[in-house]
N, C-alpha and C positions, 0 to 999 in steps of 0.2 A: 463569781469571778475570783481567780484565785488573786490576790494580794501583792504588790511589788515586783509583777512581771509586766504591767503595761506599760505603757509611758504616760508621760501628763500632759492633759489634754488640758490647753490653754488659747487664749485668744488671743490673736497676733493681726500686725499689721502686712499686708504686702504691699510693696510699690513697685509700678512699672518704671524702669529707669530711663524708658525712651519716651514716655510720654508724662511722667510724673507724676500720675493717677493711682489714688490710693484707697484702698478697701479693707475693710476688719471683719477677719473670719473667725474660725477655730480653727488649731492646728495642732499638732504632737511637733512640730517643729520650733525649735527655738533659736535667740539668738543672742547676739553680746551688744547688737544696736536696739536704743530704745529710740519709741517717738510718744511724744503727748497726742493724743486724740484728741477729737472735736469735743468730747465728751470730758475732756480735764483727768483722762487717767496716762498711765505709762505704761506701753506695750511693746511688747518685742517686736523688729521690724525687720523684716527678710525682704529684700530684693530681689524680684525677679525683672528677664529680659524683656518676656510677653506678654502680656494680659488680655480679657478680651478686649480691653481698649486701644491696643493696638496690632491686634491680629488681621491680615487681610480678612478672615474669613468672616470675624465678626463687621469691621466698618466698612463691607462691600465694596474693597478692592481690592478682592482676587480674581485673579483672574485664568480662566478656564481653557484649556488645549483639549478640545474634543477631536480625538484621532479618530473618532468613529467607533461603533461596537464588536463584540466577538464577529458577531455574524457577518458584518462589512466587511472586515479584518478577512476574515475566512474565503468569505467570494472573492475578494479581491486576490488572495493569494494564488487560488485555484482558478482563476479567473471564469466565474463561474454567475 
């Protein structure tokens, strides 16, 4: 790899702001807020809106508008 062209790959903290749930990844992203971890260090910490933890998709309340398929779609136009 060539030298001084990547970014730095460090580990940071994300928290979801709506539901206040927090996970330690790796990220090239950095930031100017620090948090102490469970683990007694200091990490950068980015905030995001969404997380899986409060995504409908993940805690199973999304919810679904089945207009029907191509094909229903189709016959029903052509009334067929």
């Amino acid at each position: 790899m060539k030298q001084e062209i990547h970014p730095t790959y460090q580990k940071v903290v994300f928290m979801d702001t709506s539901t206040g749930y927090k996970f330690l990844t790796g990220s090239t992203r950095g930031s100017g807020e620090t948090i102490e971890w469970e683990d007694g260090n200091t990490y950068p910490l980015l905030k995001v809106e969404i997380s899986s933890d409060s995504h409908p998709f993940y805690t199973g309340k999304q919810k679904l508008a089945d207009a029907g398929g191509r094909v229903d779609r189709f016959k029903k136009k052509y009334n067929l």
